[in-house]
C-alpha positions as CSV (number, residue, x, y, z in Angstrom):
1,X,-84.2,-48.7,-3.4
2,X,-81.6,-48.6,-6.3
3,X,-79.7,-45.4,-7.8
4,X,-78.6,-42.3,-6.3
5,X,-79.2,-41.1,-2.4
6,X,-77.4,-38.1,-1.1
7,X,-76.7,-36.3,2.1
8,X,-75.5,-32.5,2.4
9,X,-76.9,-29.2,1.4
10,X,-80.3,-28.2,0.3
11,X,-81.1,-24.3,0.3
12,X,-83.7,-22.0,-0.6
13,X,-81.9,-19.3,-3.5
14,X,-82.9,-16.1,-3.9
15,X,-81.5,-14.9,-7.4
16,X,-81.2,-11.7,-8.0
17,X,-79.6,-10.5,-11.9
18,X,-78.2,-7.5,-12.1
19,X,-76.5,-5.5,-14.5
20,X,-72.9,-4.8,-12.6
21,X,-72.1,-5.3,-8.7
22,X,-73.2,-2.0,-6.9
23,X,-70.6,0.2,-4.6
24,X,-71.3,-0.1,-0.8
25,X,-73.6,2.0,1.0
26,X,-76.2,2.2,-2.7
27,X,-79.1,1.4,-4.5
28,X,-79.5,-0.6,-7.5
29,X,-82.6,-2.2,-9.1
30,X,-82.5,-6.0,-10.6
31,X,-83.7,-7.2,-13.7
32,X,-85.4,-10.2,-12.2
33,X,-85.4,-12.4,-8.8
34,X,-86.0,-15.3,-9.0
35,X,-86.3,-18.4,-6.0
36,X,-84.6,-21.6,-6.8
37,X,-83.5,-24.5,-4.9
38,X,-79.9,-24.3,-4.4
39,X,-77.2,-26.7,-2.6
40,X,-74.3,-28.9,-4.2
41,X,-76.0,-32.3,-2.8
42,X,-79.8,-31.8,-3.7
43,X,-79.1,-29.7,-6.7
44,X,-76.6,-32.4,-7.7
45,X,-79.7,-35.2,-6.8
46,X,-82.2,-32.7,-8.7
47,X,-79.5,-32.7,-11.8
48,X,-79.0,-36.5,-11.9
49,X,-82.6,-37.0,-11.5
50,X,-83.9,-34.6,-14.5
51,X,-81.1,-36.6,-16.9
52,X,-83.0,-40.0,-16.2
53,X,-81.3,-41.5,-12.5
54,X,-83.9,-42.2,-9.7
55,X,-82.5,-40.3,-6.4
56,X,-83.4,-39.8,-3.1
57,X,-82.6,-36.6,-0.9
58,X,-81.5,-37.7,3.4
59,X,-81.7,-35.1,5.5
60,X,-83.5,-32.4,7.6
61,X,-86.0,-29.8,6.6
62,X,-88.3,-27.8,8.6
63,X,-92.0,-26.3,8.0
64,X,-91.1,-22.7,7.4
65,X,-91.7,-21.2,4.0
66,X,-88.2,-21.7,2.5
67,X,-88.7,-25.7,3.8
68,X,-91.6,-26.4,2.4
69,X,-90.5,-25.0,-0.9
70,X,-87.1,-26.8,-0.7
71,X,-88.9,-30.2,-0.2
72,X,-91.8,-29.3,-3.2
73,X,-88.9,-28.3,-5.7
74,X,-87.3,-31.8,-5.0
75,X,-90.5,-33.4,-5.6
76,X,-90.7,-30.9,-9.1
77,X,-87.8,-32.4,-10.4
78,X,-88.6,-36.0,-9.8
79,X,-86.2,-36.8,-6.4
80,X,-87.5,-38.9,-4.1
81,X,-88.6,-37.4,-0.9
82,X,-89.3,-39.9,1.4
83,X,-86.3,-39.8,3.5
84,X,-86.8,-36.6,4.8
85,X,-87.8,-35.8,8.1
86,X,-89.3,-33.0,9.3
87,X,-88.4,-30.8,12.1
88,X,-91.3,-28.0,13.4
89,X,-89.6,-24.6,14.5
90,X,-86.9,-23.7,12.9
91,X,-85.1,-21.9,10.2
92,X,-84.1,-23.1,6.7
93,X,-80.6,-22.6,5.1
94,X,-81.6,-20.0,2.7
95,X,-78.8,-17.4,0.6
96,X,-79.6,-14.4,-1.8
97,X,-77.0,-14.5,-4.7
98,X,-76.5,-11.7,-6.8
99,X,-75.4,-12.9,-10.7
100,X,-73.8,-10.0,-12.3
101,X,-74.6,-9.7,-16.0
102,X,-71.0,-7.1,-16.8
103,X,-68.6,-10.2,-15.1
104,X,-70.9,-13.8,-15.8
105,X,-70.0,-14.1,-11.9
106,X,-72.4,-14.3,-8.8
107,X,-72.0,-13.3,-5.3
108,X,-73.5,-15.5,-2.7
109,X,-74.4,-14.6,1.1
110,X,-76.3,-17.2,3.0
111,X,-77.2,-17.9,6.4
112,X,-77.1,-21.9,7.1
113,X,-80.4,-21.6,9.6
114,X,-80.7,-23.7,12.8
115,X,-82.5,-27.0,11.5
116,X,-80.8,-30.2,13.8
117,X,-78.2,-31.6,12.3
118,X,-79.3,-34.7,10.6
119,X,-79.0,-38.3,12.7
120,X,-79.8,-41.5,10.1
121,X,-82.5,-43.7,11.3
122,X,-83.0,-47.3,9.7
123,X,-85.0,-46.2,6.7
124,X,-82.3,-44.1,6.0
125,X,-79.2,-46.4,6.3
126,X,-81.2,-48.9,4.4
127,X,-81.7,-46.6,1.4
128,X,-77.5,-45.9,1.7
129,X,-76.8,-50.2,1.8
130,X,-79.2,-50.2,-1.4
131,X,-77.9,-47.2,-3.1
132,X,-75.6,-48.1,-6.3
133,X,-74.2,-44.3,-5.3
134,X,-74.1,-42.2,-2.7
135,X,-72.7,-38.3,-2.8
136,X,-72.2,-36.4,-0.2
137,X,-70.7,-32.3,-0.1
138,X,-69.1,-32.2,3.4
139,X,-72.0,-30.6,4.9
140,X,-74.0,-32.4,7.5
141,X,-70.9,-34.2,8.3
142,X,-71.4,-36.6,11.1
143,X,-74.2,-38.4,8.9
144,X,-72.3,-38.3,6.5
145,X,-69.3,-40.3,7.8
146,X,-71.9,-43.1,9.3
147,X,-72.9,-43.1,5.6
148,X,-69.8,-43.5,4.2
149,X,-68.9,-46.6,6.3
150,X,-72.5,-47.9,5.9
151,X,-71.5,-47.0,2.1
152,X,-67.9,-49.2,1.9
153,X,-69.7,-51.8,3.6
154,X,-72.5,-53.1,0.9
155,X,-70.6,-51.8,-2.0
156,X,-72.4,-48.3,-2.6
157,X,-69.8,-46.0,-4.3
158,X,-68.8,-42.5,-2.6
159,X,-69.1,-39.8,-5.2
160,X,-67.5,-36.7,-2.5
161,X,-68.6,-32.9,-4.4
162,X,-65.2,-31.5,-2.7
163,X,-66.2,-27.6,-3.4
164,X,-65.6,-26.3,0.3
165,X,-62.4,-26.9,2.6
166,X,-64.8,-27.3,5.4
167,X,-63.6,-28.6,8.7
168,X,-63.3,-32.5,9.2
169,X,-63.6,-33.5,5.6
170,X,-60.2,-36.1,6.2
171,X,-63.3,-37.9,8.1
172,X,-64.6,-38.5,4.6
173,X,-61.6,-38.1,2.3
174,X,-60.2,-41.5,2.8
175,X,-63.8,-43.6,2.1
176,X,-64.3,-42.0,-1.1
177,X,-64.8,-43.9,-4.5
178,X,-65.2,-40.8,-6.7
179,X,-63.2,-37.8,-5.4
180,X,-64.3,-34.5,-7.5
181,X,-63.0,-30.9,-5.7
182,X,-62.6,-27.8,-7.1
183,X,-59.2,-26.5,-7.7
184,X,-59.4,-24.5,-4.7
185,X,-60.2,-27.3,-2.2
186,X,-57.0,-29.4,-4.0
187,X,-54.8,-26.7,-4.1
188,X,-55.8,-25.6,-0.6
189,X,-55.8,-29.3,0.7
190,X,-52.6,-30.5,-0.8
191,X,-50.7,-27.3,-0.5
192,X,-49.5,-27.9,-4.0
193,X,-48.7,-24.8,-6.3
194,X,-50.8,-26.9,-9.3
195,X,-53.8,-28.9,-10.4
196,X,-52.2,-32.4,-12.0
197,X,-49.5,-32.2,-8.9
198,X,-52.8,-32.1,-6.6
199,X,-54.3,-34.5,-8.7
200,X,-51.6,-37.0,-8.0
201,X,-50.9,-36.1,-4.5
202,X,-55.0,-36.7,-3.3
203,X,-54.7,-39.9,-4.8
204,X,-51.6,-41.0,-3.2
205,X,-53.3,-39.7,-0.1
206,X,-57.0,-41.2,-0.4
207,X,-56.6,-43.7,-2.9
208,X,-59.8,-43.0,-4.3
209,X,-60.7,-45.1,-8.0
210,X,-60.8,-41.2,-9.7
211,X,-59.4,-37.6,-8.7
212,X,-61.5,-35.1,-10.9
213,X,-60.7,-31.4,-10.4
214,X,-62.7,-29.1,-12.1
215,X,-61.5,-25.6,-13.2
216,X,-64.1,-23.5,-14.3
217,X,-64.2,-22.1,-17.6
218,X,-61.0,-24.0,-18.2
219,X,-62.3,-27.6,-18.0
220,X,-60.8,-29.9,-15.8
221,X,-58.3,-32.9,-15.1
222,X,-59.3,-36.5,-14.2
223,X,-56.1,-38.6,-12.5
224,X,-56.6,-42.4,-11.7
225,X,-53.2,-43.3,-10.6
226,X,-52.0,-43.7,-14.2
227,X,-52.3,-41.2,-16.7
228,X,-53.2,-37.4,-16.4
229,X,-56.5,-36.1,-18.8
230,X,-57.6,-33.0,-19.8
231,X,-61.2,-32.9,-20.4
232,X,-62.4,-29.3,-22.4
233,X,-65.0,-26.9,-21.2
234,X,-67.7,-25.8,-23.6
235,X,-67.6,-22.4,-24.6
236,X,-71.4,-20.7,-24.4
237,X,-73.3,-16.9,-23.6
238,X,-73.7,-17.9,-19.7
239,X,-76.5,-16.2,-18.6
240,X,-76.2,-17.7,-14.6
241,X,-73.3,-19.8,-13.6
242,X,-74.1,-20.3,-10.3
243,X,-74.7,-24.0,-9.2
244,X,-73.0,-25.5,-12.6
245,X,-70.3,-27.1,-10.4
246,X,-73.2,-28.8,-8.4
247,X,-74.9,-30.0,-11.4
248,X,-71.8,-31.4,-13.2
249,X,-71.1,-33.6,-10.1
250,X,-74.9,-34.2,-10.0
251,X,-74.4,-35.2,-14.0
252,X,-71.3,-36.9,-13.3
253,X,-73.4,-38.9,-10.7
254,X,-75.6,-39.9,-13.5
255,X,-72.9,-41.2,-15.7
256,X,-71.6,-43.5,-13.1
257,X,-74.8,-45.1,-12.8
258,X,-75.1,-45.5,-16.7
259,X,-71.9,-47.4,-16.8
260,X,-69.5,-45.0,-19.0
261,X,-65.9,-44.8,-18.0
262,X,-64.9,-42.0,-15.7
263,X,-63.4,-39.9,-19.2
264,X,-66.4,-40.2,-20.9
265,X,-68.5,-38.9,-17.3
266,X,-66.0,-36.1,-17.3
267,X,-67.3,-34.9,-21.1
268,X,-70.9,-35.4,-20.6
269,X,-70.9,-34.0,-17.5
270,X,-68.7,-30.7,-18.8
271,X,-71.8,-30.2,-21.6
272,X,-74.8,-30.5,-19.2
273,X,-73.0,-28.1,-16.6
274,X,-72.0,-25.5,-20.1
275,X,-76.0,-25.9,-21.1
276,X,-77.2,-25.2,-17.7
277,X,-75.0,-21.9,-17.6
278,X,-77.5,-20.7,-20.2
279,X,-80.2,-20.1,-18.7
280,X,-81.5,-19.1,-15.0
281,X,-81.5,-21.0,-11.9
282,X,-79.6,-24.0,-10.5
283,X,-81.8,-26.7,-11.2
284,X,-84.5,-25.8,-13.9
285,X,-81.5,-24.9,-16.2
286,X,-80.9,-28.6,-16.3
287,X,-81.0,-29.8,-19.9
288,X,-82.2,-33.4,-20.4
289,X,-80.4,-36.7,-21.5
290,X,-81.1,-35.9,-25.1
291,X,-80.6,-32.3,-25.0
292,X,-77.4,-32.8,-23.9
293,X,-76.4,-36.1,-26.6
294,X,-77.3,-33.0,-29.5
295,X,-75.4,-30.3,-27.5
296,X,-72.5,-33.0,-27.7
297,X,-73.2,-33.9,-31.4
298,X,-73.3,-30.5,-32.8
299,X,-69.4,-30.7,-31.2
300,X,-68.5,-33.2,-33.2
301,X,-68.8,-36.2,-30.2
302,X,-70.8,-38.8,-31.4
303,X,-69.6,-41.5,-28.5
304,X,-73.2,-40.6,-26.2
């Protein structure tokens, strides 16, 4: 196969909106719950794959409720579910996430179940040689390094969703093509006291074609060993916020794969993360290709 595979986390949401974060040790009733499939990798894939990109998911699920959701909800939003494998009796990564409506913030608690950690078989490395990308979160990491090197060897850029300082991710750092953290993972990583010093120090480090660290409400900065830019978040009523990190890499993914320049993935990705924030839920929030080309237009950016 062509396009986008990917190899980290995929868990089963539970969404609860509420009107303000309650004190300890009370009661407090939500406005709505809802279940969504949640996880920077597959919510990423689901993104990519709802703007036009044919993905793939690579991993382990198992049969309990949350699993066989997780797996259908891939399949709803057209990623490829053929490269999973099953695994009877255990317990899916699941969270319950709590999006306050007073802050725009959310609150996350999850419990990352006891499924086996994934081992690639040949169907699965094939898929990675084929791949034009691959991104990976730093979860399910032993795969994941066996697909990076798989990865450097046929040509299949590394797109690494750095959003977590988890343990062992210098196993992954230095075979990365596209290298997008949060500020938090470069400032913790670097130990610098700033985002473009970061920037420039990962790069040094890594030598990855791109640095892109993202910053939240305040847009982000893409470094690739010349010049610092600035590219602009869009300013909307966010409704749910959670997951918009995992579906701007997701869209960022896409963009790759169309061919723009890493500037103009950085813009289009910013928009389809701001739309997404508009509505409920990780991955049914997506807005499509040409949503997003008359989100951009009504801006003033024609270039899509």
């Amino acid at each position: 196969m062509s396009g986008i595979v990917g190899i980290g986390a995929n868990v089963c949401d539970t969404l609860m909106n509420i009107s303000a974060y309650p004190a300890e040790d009370t009661k407090l009733g939500a406005q709505s719950v809802t279940i969504s499939g949640g996880g920077p990798c597959a919510t990423g894939l689901a993104a990519a794959s709802i703007l036009g990109a044919d993905c793939a998911y690579i991993g382990n699920l198992t049969e309990d409720n949350p699993g066989r959701f997780l797996k259908e909800d891939l399949e709803k939003y057209g990623v490829s579910t053929r490269l999973i494998r099953i695994k009877k009796g255990y317990t899916s990564f699941s969270s319950c996430i709590w999006l306050s409506r007073e802050s725009a913030s959310r609150t996350c608690v999850f419990y990352k179940g006891d499924v086996p950690p994934l081992v690639l078989d040949d169907e699965q490395k094939r898929a990675i040689e084929e791949a034009s990308l691959l991104m990976i979160d730093g979860n399910e990491m032993d795969a994941a390094e066996d697909a990076v090197k798989i990865a450097a060897q046929n040509k299949t850029k590394v797109l690494y969703d750095a959003g977590g300082l988890y343990e062992g991710v210098e196993r992954l750092l230095p075979y990365t093509d596209i290298l997008i953290p949060s500020e938090e993972f470069a400032l913790g990583h670097t130990g610098k006291k700033d985002a473009k010093a970061a920037a420039k120090a990962l790069f040094e480090r890594y030598s990855p074609e791109v640095v892109v660290i993202t910053q939240g409400k305040n847009g982000g900065i893409l470094y690739d060993g010349k010049e610092i830019k600035e590219y602009p978040a869009f300013e909307v009523d966010a409704v749910d916020t959670n997951g918009s990190g995992d579906v701007f890499h997701g869209a960022f993914a896409f963009s790759v794969n169309m061919g723009y320049n890493y500037y103009k993935a950085c813009i289009f990705s910013s928009a389809v993360s701001a739309i997404k924030c508009t509505k409920m839920g990780a991955r049914r929030a997506v807005p499509s290709f040409e949503e997003t080309v008359e989100f951009l237009r009504e801006r003033g950016i024609n270039e899509f």
